[in-house]
C-alpha positions as CSV (number, residue, x, y, z in Angstrom):
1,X,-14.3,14.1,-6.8
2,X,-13.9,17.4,-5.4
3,X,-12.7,20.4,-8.2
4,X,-11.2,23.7,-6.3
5,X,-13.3,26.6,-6.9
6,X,-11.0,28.9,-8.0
7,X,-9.7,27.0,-10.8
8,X,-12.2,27.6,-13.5
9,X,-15.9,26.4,-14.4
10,X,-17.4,23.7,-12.5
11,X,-15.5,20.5,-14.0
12,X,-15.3,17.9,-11.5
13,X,-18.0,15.3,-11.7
14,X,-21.2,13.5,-11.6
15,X,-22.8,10.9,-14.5
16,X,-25.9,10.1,-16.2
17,X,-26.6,9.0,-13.8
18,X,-22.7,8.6,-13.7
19,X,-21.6,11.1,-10.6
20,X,-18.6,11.9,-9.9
21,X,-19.3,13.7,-6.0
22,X,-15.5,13.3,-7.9
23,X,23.8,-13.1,14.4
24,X,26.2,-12.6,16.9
25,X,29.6,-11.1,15.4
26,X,30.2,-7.9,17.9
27,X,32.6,-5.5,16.0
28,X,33.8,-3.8,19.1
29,X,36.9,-1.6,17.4
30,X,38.6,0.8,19.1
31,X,38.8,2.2,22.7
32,X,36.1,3.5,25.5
33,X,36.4,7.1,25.4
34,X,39.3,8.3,27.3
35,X,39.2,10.9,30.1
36,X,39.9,14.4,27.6
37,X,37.1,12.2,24.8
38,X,33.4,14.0,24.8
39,X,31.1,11.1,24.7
40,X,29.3,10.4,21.6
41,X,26.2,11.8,21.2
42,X,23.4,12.7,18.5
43,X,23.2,15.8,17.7
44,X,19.8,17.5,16.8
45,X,19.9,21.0,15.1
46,X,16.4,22.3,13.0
47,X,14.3,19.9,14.4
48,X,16.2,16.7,12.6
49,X,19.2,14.2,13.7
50,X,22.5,14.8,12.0
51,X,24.9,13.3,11.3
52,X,27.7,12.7,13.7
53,X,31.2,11.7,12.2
54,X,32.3,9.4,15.3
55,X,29.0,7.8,13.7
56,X,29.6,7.7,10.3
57,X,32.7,4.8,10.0
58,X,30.6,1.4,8.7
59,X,33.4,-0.2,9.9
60,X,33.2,1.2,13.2
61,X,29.3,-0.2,13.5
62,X,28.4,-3.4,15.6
63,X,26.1,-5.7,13.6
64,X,24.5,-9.1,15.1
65,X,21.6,-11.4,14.7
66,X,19.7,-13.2,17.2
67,X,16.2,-14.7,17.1
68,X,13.1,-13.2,19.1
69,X,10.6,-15.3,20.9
70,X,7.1,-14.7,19.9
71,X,4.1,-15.8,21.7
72,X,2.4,-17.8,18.8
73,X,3.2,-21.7,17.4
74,X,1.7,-21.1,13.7
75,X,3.9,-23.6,12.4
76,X,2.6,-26.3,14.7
77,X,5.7,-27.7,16.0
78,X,4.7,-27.3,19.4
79,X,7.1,-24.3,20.1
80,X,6.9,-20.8,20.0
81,X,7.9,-19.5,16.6
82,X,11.4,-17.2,16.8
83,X,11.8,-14.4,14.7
84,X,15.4,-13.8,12.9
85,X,16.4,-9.9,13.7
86,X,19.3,-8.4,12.8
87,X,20.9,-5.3,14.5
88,X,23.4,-2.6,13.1
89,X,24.3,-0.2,16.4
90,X,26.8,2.6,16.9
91,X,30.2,1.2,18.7
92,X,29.8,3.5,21.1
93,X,26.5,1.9,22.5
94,X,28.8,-0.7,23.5
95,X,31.7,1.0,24.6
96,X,30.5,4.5,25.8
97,X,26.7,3.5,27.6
98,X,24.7,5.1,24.4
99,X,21.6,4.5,24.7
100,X,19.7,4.9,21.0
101,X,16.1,5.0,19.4
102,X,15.5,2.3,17.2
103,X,14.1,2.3,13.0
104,X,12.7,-0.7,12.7
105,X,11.8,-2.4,9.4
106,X,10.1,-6.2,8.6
107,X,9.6,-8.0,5.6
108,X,8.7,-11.3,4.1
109,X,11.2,-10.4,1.0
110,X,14.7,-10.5,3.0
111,X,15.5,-14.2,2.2
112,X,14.6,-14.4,-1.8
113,X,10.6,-15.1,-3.6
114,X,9.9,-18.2,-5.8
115,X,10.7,-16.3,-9.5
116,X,9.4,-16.1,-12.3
117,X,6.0,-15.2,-10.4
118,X,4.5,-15.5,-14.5
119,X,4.7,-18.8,-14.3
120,X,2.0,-19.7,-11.3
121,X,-0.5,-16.7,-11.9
122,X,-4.3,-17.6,-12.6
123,X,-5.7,-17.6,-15.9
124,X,-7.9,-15.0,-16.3
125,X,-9.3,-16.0,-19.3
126,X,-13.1,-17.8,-17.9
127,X,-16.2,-17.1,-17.5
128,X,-17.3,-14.6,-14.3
129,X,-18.7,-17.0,-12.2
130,X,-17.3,-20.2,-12.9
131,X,-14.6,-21.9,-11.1
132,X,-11.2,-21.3,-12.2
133,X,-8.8,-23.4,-13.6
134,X,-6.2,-24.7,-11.2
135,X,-3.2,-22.8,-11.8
136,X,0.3,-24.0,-12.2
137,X,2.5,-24.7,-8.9
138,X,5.2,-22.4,-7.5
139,X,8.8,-23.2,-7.4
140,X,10.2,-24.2,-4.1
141,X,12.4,-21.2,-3.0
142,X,16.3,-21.5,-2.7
143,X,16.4,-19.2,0.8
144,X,19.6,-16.5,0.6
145,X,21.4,-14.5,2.7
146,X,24.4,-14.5,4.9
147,X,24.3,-13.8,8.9
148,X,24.7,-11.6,10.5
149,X,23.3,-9.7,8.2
150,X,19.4,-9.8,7.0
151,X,19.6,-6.3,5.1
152,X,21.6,-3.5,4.8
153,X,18.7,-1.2,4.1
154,X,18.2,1.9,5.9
155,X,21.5,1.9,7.7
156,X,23.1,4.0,5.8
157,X,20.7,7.2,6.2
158,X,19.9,6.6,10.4
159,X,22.9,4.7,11.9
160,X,25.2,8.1,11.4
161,X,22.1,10.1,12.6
162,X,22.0,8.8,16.2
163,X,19.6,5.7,15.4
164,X,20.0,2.1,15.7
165,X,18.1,-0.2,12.4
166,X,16.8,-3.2,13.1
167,X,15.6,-5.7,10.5
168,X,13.3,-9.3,10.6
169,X,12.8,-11.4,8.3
170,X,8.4,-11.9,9.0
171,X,7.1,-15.5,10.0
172,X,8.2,-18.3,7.6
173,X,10.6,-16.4,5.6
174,X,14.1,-16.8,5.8
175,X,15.2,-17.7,9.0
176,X,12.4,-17.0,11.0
177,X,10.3,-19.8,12.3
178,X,6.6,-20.3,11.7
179,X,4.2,-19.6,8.2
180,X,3.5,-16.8,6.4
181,X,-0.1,-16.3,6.6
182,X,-0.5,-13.7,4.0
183,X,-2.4,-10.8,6.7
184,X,-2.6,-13.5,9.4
185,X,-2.5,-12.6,13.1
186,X,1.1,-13.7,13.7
187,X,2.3,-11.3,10.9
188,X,1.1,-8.4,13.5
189,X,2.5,-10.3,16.4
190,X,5.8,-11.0,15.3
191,X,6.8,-7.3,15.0
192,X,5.3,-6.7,18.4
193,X,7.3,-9.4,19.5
194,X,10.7,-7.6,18.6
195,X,9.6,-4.4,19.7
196,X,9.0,-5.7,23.1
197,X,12.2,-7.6,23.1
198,X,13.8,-3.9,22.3
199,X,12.3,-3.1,25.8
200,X,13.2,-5.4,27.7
201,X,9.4,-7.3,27.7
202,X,10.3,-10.5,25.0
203,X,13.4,-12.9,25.0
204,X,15.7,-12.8,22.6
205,X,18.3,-15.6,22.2
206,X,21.8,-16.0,19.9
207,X,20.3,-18.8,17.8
208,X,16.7,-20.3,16.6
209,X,16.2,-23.1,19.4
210,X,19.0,-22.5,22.2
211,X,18.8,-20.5,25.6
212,X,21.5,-18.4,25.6
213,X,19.8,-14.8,26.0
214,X,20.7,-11.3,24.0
215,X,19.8,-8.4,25.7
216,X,18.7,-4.9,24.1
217,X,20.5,-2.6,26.6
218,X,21.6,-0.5,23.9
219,X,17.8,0.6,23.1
220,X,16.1,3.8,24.6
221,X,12.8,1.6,24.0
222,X,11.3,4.1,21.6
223,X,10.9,2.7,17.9
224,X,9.8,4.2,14.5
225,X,8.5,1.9,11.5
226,X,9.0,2.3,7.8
227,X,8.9,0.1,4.5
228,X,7.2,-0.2,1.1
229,X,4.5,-2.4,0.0
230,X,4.5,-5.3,2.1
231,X,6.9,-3.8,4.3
232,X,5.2,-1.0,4.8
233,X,2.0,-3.2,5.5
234,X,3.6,-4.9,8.2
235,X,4.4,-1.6,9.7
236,X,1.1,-0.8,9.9
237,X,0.5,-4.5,10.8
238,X,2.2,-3.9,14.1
239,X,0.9,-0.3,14.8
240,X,-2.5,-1.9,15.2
241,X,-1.4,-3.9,18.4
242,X,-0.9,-0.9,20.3
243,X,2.3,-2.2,21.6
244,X,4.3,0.1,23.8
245,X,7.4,1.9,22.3
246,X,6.2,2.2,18.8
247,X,6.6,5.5,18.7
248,X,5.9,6.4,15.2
249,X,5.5,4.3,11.6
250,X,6.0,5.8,8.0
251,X,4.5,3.5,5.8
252,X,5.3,3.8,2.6
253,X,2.6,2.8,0.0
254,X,1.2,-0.3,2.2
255,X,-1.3,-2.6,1.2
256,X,-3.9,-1.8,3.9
257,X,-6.6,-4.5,3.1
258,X,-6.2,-7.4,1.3
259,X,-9.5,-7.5,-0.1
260,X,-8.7,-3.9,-1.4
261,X,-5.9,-5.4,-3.0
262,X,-7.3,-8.2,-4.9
263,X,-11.1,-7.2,-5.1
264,X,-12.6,-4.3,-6.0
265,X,-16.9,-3.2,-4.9
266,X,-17.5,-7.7,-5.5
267,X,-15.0,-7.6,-8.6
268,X,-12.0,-10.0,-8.7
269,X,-9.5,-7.5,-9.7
270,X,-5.7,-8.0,-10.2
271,X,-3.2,-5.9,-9.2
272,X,-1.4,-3.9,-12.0
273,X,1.2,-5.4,-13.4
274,X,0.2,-9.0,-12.0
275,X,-2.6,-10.5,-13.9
276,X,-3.8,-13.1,-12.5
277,X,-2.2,-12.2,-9.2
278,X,-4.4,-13.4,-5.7
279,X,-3.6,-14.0,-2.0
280,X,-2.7,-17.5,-2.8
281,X,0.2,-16.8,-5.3
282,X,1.7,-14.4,-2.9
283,X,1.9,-16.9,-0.4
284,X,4.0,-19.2,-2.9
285,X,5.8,-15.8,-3.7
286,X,7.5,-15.2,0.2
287,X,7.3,-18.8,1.1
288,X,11.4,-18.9,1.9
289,X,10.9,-20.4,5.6
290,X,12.4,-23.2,7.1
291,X,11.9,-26.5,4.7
292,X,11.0,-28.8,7.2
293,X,7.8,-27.0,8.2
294,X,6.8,-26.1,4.2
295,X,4.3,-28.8,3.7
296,X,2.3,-28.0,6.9
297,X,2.3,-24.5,6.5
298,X,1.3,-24.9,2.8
299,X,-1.6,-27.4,3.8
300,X,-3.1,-25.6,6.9
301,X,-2.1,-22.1,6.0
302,X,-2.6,-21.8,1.5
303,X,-4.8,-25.1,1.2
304,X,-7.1,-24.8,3.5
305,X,-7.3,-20.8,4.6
306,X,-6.3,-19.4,1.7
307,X,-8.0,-22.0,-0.8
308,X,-10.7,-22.6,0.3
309,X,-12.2,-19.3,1.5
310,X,-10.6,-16.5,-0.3
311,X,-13.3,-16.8,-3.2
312,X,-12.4,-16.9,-6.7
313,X,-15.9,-17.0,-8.2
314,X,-18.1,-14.2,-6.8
315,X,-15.3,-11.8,-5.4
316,X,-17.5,-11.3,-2.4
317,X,-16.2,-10.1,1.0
318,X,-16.2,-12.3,3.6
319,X,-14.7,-13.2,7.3
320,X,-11.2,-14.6,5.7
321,X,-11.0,-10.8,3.8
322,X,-12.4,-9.4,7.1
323,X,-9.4,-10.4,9.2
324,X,-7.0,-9.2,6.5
325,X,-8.5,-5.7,6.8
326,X,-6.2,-3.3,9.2
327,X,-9.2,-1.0,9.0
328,X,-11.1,-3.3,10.8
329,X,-8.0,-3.2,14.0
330,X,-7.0,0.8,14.6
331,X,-8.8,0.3,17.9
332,X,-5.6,-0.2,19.6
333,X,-3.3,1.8,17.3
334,X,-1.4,5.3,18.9
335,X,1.3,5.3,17.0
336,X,1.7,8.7,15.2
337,X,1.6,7.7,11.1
338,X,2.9,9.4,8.3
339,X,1.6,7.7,4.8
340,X,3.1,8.2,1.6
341,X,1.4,7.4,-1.9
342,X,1.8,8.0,-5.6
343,X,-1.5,8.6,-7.1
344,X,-0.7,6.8,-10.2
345,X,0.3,3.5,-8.3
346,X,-1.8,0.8,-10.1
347,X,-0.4,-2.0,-8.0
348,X,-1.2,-1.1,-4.3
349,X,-3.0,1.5,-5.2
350,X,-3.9,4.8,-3.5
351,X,-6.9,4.3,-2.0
352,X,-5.1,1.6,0.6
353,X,-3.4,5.4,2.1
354,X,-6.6,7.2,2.0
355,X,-8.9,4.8,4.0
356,X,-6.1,4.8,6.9
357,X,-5.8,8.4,7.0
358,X,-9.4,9.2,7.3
359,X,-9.6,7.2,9.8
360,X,-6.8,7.8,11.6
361,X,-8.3,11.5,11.9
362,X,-11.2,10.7,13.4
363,X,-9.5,8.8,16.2
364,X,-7.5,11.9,16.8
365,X,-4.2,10.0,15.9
366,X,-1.3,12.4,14.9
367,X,-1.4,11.5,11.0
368,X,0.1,13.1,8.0
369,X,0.0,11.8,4.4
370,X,2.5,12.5,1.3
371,X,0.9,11.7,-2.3
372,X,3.4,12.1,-4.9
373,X,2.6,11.2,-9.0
374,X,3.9,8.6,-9.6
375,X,3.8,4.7,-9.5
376,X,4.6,2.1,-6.9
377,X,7.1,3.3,-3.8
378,X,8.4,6.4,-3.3
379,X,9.3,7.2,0.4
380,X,8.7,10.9,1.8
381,X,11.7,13.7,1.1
382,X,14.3,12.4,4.0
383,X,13.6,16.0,6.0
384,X,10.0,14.7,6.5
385,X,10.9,11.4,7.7
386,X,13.9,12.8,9.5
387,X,11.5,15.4,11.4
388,X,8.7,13.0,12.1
389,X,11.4,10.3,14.0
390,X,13.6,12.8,15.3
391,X,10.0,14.0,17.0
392,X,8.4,11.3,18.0
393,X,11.5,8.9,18.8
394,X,13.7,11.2,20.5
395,X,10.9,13.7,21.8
396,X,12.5,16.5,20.1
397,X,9.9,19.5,19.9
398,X,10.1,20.4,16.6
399,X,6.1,21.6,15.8
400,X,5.4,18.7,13.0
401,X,2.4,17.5,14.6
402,X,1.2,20.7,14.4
403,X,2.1,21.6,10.2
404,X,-0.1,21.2,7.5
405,X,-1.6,17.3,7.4
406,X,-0.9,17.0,3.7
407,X,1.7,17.1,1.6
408,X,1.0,16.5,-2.3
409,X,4.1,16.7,-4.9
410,X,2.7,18.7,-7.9
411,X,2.5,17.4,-11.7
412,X,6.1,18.8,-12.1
413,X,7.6,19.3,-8.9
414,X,11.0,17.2,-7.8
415,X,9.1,14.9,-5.2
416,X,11.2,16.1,-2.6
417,X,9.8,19.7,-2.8
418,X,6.1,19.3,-2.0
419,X,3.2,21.4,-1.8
420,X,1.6,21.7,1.8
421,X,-2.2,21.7,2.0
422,X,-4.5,22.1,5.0
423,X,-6.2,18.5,4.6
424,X,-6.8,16.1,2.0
425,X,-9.3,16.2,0.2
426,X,-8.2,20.0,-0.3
427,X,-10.5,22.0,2.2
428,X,-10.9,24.6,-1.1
429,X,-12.7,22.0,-3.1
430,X,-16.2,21.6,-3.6
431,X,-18.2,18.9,-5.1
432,X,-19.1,19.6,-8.9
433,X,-22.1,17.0,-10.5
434,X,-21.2,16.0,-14.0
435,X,-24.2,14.7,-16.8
436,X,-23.8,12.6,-19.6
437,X,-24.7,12.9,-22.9
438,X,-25.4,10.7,-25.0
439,X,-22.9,10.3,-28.5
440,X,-21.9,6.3,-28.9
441,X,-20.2,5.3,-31.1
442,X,-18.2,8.0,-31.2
443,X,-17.8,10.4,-28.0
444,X,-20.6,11.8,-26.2
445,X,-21.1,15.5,-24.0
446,X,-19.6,16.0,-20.0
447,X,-20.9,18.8,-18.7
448,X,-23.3,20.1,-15.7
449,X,-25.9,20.2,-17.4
450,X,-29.0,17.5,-17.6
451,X,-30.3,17.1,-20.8
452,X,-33.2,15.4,-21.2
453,X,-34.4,12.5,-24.0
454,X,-30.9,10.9,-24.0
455,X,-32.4,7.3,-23.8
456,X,-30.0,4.4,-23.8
457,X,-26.7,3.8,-25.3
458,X,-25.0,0.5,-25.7
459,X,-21.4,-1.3,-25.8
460,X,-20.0,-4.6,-26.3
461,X,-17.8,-6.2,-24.3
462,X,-14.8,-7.4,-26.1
463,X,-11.5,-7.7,-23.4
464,X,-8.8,-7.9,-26.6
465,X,-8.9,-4.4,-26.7
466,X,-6.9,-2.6,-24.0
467,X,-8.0,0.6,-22.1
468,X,-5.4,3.1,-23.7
469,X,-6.8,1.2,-27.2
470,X,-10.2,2.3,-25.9
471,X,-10.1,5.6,-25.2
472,X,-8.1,6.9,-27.8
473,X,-11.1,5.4,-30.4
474,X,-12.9,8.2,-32.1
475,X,-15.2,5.4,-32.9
476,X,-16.2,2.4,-31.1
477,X,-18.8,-0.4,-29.9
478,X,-16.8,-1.7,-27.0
479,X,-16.8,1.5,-24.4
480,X,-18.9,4.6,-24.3
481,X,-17.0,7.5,-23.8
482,X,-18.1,11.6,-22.7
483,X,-16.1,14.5,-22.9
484,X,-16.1,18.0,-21.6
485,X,-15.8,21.0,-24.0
486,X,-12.0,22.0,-23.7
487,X,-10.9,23.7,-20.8
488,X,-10.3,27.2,-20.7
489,X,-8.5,27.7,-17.3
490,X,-6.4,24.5,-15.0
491,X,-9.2,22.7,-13.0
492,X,-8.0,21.3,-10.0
493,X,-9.4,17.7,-9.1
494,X,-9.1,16.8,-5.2
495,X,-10.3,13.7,-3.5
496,X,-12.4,10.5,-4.6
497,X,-15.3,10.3,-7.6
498,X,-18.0,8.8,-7.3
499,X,-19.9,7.2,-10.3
500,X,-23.5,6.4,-10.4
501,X,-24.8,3.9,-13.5
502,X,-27.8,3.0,-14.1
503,X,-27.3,-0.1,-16.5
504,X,-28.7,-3.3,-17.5
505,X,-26.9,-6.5,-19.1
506,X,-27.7,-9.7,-21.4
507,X,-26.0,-11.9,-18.9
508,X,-26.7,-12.3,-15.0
509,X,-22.4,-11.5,-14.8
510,X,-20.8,-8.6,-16.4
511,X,-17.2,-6.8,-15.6
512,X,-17.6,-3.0,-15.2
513,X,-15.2,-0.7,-15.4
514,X,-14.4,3.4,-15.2
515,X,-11.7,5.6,-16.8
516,X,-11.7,9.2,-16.2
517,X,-9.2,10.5,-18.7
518,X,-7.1,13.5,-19.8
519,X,-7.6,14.1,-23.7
520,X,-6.3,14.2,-26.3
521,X,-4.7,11.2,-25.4
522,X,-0.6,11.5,-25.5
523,X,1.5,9.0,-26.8
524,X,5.7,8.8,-27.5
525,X,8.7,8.1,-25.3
526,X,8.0,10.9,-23.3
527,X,4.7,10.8,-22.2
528,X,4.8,11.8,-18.3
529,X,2.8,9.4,-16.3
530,X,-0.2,11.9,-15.7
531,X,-0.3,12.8,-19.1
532,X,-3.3,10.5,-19.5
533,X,-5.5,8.7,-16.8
534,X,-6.7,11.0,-13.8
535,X,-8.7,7.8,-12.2
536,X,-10.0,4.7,-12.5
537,X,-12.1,2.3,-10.9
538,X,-14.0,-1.0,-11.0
539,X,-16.6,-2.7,-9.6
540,X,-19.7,-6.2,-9.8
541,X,-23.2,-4.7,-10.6
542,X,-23.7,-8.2,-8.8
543,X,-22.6,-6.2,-5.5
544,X,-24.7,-3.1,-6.2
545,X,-26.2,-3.2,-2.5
546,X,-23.2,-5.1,-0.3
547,X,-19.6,-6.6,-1.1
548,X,-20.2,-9.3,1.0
549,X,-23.5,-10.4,-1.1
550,X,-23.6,-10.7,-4.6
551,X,-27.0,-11.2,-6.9
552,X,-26.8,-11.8,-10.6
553,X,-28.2,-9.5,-12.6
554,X,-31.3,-10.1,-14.6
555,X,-31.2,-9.6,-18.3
556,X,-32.9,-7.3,-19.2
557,X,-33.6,-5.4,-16.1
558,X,-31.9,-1.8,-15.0
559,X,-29.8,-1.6,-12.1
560,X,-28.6,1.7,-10.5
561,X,-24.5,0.8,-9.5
562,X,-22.3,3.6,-7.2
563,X,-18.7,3.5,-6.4
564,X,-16.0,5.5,-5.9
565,X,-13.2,5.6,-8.3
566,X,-9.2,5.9,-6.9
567,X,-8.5,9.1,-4.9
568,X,-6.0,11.7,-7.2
569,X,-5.1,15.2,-6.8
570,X,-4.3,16.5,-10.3
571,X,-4.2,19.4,-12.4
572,X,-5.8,19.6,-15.7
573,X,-4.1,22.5,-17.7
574,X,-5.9,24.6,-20.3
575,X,-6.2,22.7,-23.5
576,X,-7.5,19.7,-22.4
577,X,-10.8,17.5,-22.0
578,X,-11.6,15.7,-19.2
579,X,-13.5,12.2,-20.5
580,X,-15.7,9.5,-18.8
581,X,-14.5,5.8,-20.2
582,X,-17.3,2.8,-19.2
583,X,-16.6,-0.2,-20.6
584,X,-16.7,-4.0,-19.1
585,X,-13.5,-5.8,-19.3
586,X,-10.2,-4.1,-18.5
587,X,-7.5,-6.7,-19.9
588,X,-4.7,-5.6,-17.8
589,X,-7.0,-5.8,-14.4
590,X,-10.2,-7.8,-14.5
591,X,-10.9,-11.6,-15.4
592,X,-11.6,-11.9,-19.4
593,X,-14.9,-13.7,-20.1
């Protein structure tokens, strides 16, 4: 973690050893233009599209489906699986010779998910280390939807602004063919598949197995990606492939790595929210496909992928997480990205940005990142997405590439007004080293200096109690917690803490988990969503030395454990204490031994 240094005595941190180096129905209407009618055209003014009133008439749109071939069988009926794509298009591409830019969005949600997910979630409640209980089976979704129309998403903002949309519905969803594969190959393919059928390089055809082709002359070739969560995923998903005529993605809050999602540092860790969630219960979730091909796609894809090598017991990273890793495939990927986040997003959460953007720098890839405050979603303001299409789809100089790489929405900013800053991490910060002291029960020091003599201190596990139960204790066995004197000036805290632990535990399996807090802690109906966590983070002592290899501890014996916590960017005003939670099970996150 990375505190600014103008914003007030070193308070960013470090610990204990705890460190915190912090379908076809054309709707032609109306007339070609007439001799005396200007051609429709888009009109760019200050570096974005607007939006053009011979545009703007719904009714006036063209909207079709058709299915796009792909060039993988994953639902092993000995044809290539066909993707269901809808297309809503200016009239005038048909009747005037405009040519448009496409913005292009996927998803495995289009068609309907197997609800109440509650029902089929794991029980966390076992032992770490002992095989789980098999959990309950899914119901069998009831796909919906109407053609021609997949989704009406997006269309609204970009059709009146000179751009066509185009939706699919992602491999064994909806109407597409194939199986969802949960990060699979194919679920990268399949996009690529309809962005080369949107120049000219794929077929496309009016229905799932006839012959009759559908042509993209309408498209100028150049595409831009966006979508959030899985969506936004499956942007990224396709940006990896390098294929030609993505022009730009926008992911917004995308699940980058699977294992990130479901693991954390060795520790089986649920998303928040979805206790008990894993990869196999999504795959029940989106499973909407065609019928017929649901039992093979459930015994080749969840039963025997899935099942039998995504690891329930030791959380360990393996070859199955490995290929479900889009950090592992940016080889390939030239596509200029924009990321968005919300720092407090405890479902995907915002390290799955981070680990893209940094690495996307490195390569030299144009890449910009937006990190608001709050949860799950939350697209960039429309003038940022407007300028990063209108520049990299229809070539429109308009200097973005060249503006500040990050945009962060302060604690009480409107999220469409954000701050620009040079990089993230803020370039201003520097790394502060924060010491523990030692206080348990109660609350112990935070501060830069290392006091010496402060032995051992001990908690019990006990996962009944909650985190915000935890560290609002003023007295307690089941977490230790450290606290800095109160601040006198706003401390700025940029960028990723690290925690080093040196611990030891009565059983060769133990849950650990970090808070860093804002105190006192604020409760009521309108407690703002920063008003008390600044980070979090979990991890296996098990997986001290790799994720991929985990030892059990011996009792007894001390261990020295470092990870990072969740990226943030926050302000701490005046007033406050900034406090170090460690405790073992987290009952909204971990399993509950």
């Amino acid at each position: 973690m990375r505190a600014l240094k103008n914003q007030g005595p070193s308070q960013s941190l470090t610990i204990l050893a705890c460190v915190f180096v912090l379908a076809w129905v054309g709707m032609t209407c109306g007339e070609e233009a007439s001799e005396d009618q200007e051609l429709a055209i888009p009109v760019i003014k200050d570096g974005q599209t607007q939006i053009v009133k011979r545009f703007e008439d719904p009714d006036m749109w063209i909207r079709h489906d058709l299915w796009v071939e792909t060039e993988f069988d994953s639902d092993g009926d000995g044809k290539l699986d066909r993707m269901h794509v809808d297309v809503t298009r200016q009239r005038q591409t048909d009747t005037e010779g405009l040519k448009v830019p496409v913005i292009y969005t996927t998803s495995p949600y289009y068609a309907g998910t197997s609800n109440p997910v509650h029902d089929y979630l794991w029980d966390t409640r076992q032992e770490l280390g002992a095989q789980p209980i098999k959990r309950k089976d899914a119901s069998p979704i009831k796909r919906k939807g109407e053609r021609p129309i997949i989704s009406k998403s997006l269309v609204k903002e970009w059709v009146p602004r000179g751009f066509a949309v185009v939706h699919s519905s992602s491999p064994g969803t909806g109407l597409s063919q194939g199986c969802p594969t949960i990060g699979g190959d194919n679920e990268s393919l399949a996009p690529k598949a309809v962005i080369d059928w949107l120049n000219g390089r794929a077929k496309g055809y009016s229905s799932p197995d006839g012959n009759e082709e559908v042509l993209a002359f309408w498209s100028t070739g150049k595409v831009g990606m966006t979508g959030t969560s899985f969506d936004g995923t499956l942007a990224l998903a396709a940006a990896t492939t390098g294929v030609e005529g993505l022009e730009a993605i926008i992911p917004v809050a995308p699940n980058t790595s699977y294992y990130h999602y479901y693991r954390s540092n060795g520790l089986i860790r649920s998303p928040g929210g979805f206790i008990g969630e894993d990869i196999d219960v999504l795959y029940d979730f989106i499973n909407s496909g065609n019928e017929t091909r649901r039992e093979y796609c459930n015994c080749q894809v969840r039963d025997k992928e899935i099942l039998e090598h995504f690891d329930r017991v030791t959380g360990d990273y393996n070859d199955f997480w490995a290929i479900r890793d889009y950090g592992n495939k940016l080889d390939h990927l030239k596509a200029a990205v924009l990321m968005s986040h919300g720092f407090n997003d405890w479902n995907v959460m915002p390290e799955h940005s981070f680990r893209i953007y940094q690495a996307l720098k490195k390569k030299g890839v144009p890449v910009q990142i937006y990190y608001h405050q709050a949860g799950h979603g939350g697209p960039p303001p429309m003038t940022m997405m407007n300028r990063w299409f209108t520049r990299y789809l229809y070539g429109e100089d308009n200097g973005v590439e060249k503006e500040d790489r990050a945009w962060i929405v302060r604690e009480k900013d409107d999220p469409s007004k954000p701050t620009p800053y040079k990089d993230y991490p803020n370039p201003d910060a520097r790394p502060v080293t924060l010491y523990l002291a030692r206080g348990a029960p109660e609350r112990g020091g935070l501060s830069m200096h290392k006091a010496g003599g402060q032995g051992r201190e001990t908690w019990v596990d006990n996962f009944s109690f909650s985190g915000d139960a935890l560290a609002q204790a003023e007295w307690t066995h089941h977490r230790l917690m450290y606290v800095t004197p109160e601040l006198k000036r706003p401390v700025h805290l940029s960028g990723t803490a690290t925690v080093s632990i040196n611990l030891s535990s009565d059983n060769p399996a133990v849950n650990l988990s970090v808070w860093l807090v804002s105190l006192p802690w604020e409760s009521g109906n309108n407690v703002k969503i920063t008003d008390n966590i600044i980070t979090r983070g979990w991890a296996d002592p098990q997986n001290r030395r790799s994720i991929r290899k985990s030892k059990p501890l011996v009792p007894g014996k001390f261990y020295t454990v470092k990870f990072d916590l969740q990226p943030d960017d926050q302000i701490i005003p005046p007033g406050q204490q900034i406090g170090l939670m460690i405790f073992s099970s987290d009952r909204d996150y971990t399993l509950r031994p």
